[in-house]
TORNUGU-479332 format. One record per residue (C-alpha): x, y, z; residue in three letters. Coordinates in steps of 0.2 Angstrom, whole numbers, padded with zeros to 4 digits, always signed. Layout:
// TORNUGU-479332
XYZALA ...
This chain:
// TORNUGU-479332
-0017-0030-0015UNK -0031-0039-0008UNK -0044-0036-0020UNK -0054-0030-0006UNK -0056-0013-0003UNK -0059-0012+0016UNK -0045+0002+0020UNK -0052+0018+0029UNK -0053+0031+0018UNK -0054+0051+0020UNK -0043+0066+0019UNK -0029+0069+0030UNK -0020+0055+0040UNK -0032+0042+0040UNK -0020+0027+0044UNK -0015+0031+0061UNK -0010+0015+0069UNK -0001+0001+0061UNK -0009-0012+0051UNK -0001-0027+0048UNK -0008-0036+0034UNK -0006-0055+0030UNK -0014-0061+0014UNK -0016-0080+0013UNK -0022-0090-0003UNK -0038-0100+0004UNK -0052-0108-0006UNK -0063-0098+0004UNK -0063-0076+0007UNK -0063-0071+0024UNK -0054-0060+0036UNK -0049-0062+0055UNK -0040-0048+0068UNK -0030-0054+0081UNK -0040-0043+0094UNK -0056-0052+0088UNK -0051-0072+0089UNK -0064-0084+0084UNK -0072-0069+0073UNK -0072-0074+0053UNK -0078-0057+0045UNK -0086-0061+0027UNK -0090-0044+0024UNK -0077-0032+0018UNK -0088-0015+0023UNK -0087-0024+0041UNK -0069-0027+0041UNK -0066-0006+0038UNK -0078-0002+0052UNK -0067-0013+0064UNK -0051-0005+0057UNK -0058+0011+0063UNK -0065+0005+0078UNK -0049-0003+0085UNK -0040+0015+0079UNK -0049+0024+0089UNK -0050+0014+0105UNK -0031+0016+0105UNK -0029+0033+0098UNK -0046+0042+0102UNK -0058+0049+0090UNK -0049+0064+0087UNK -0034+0062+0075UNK -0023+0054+0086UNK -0007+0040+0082UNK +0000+0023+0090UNK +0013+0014+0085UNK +0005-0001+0093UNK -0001-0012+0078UNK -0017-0020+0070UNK -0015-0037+0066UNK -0028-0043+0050UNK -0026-0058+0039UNK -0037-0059+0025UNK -0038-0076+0017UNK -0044-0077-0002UNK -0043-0087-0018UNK -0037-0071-0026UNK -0021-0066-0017UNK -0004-0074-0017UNK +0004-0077+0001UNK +0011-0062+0008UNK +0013-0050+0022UNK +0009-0031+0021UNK +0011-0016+0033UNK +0000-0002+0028UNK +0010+0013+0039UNK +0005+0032+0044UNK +0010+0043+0031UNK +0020+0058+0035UNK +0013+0075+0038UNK +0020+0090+0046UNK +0006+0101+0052UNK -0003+0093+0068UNK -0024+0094+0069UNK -0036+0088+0082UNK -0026+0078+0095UNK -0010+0075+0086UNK +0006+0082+0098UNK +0016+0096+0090UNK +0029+0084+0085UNK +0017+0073+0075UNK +0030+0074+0059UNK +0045+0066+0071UNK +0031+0053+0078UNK +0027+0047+0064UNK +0044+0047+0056UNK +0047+0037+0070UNK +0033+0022+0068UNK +0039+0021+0049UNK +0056+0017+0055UNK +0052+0003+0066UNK +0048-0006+0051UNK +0056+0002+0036UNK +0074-0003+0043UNK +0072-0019+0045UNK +0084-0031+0031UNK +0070-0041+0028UNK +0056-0027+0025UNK +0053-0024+0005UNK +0048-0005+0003UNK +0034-0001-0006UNK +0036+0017-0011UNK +0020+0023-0015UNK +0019+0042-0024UNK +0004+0049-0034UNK +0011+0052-0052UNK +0001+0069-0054UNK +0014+0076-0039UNK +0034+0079-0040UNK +0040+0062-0037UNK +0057+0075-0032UNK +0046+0079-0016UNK +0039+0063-0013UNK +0041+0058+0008UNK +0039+0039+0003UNK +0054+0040-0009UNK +0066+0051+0000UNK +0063+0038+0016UNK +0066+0024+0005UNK +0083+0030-0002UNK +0088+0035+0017UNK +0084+0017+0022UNK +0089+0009+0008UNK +0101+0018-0003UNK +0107+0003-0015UNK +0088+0000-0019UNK +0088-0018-0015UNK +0072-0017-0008UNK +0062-0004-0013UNK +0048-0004-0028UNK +0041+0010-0034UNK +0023+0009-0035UNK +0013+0026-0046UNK -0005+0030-0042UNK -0019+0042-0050UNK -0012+0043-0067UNK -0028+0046-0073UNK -0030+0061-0063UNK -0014+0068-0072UNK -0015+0084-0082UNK -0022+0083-0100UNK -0009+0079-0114UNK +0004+0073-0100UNK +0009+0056-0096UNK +0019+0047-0085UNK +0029+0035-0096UNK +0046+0043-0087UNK +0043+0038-0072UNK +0037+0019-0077UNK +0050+0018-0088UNK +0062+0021-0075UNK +0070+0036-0081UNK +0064+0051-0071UNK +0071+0045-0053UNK +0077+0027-0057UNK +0075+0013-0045UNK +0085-0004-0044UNK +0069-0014-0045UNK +0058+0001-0054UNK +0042+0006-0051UNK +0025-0003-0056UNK +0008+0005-0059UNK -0007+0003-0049UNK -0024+0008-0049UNK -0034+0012-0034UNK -0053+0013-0033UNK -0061+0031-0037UNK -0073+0035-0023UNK -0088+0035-0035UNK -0084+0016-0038UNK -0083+0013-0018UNK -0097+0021-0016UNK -0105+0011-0030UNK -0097-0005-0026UNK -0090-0011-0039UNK -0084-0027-0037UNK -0067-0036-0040UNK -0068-0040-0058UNK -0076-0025-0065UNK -0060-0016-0056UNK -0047-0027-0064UNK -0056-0025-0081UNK -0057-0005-0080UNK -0035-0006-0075UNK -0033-0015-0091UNK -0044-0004-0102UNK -0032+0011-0092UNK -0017+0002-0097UNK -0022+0000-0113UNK -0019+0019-0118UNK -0008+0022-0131UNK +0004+0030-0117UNK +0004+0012-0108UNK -0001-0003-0119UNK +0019-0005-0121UNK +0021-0007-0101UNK +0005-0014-0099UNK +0011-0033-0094UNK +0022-0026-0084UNK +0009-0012-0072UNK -0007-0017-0062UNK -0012-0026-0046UNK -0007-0042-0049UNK +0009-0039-0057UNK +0012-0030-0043UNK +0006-0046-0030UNK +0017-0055-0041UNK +0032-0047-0040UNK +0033-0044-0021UNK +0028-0061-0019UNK +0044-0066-0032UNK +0055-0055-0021UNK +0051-0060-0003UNK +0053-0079-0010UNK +0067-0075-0016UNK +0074-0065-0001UNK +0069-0079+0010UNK +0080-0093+0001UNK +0094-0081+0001UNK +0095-0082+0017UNK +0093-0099+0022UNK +0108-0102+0007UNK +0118-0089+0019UNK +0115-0099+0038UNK 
């Protein structure tokens, strides 16, 4: 969503504290924390280190959670004004430090923020999984059981299975959604590794969405639909309510 990729990666629970994103349009691209004021971080690599140094110095090195937040903003010619909140996802068997009720902790830190009116929910499942068994949808229709502000959002369908597709799902037919669900790549770790920048990113969605499967759908999947939409909704959410004061 930022068009930066400077979130912790790794297996297991790698977001272990909240992290509340704001994405500002700015001529100029450069991040701030709250917890480093005066500090403008021009490199992305750094800005992941710091994630995961101000993780652990709440939570230790060894797997453990907080619900006390990380505060970032992330100012770019490329992003439409918004604010994110990249949250633990759920898991049900504890490791390292993680308390024997890690499942119920983290259910916990979700909710702070998933039931709030004015929170849009960004149900993110992979699309070579049941979406029936996905944590992020089943929380969603708990919360939110009329859908007015949840958006589906379908990752890794380039590692589905050979000669299946997902056109169900995106079409809004499998599990359907008031607001549907929208498509969006995330970088393979080959092309992080690599660093591969924005643009070549962008390009290699749109080839993706190009498939015979998607080129129907295609104006309607990828990042920056995606920016768009939620940027559209949380407008719109926001003039709702001043008409209703």
């Amino acid at each position: 969503m930022a068009f930066r990729d400077f979130l912790p990666r790794g297996s297991g629970i790698i977001t272990r504290r909240p992290l509340v994103l704001q994405l500002i349009n700015c001529p100029t691209e450069y991040a701030e924390f709250l917890h480093c004021k005066g500090r403008k971080f021009t490199d992305f690599d750094k800005v992941r280190q710091e994630i995961e140094a101000e993780t652990e110095r709440v939570t230790g090195q060894n797997k453990g959670i907080s619900p006390v937040p990380i505060n970032l903003r992330v100012y770019s010619p490329n992003v439409l004004n918004l604010t994110l909140v990249d949250l633990p996802g759920m898991t049900e068997v504890p490791v390292g430090d993680q308390p024997p009720d890690i499942e119920h902790q983290i259910r916990e830190i979700i909710m702070q923020f998933v039931t709030k009116d004015n929170c849009l929910l960004l149900a993110v499942s992979l699309a070579n999984s049941d979406l029936a068994n996905s944590d992020a949808l089943k929380i969603a229709k708990e919360v939110d059981p009329q859908g007015l502000r949840s958006i589906g959002v379908i990752t890794k369908l380039d590692l589905m299975d050979e000669g299946t597709d997902a056109r169900d799902i995106l079409e809004n037919k499998l599990l359907p959604l008031l607001r549907g669900y929208i498509r969006r790549g995330q970088p393979q770790q080959k092309d992080i590794d690599g660093k591969k920048d924005i643009t070549a990113a962008l390009q290699a969605e749109r080839k993706f969405l190009s498939h015979p499967s998607y080129r129907y759908l295609a104006d309607r999947m990828g990042t920056a639909h995606l920016q768009k939409v939620l940027s559209q909704v949380e407008r719109l959410t926001y003039m709702h309510k001043l008409h209703h004061r």
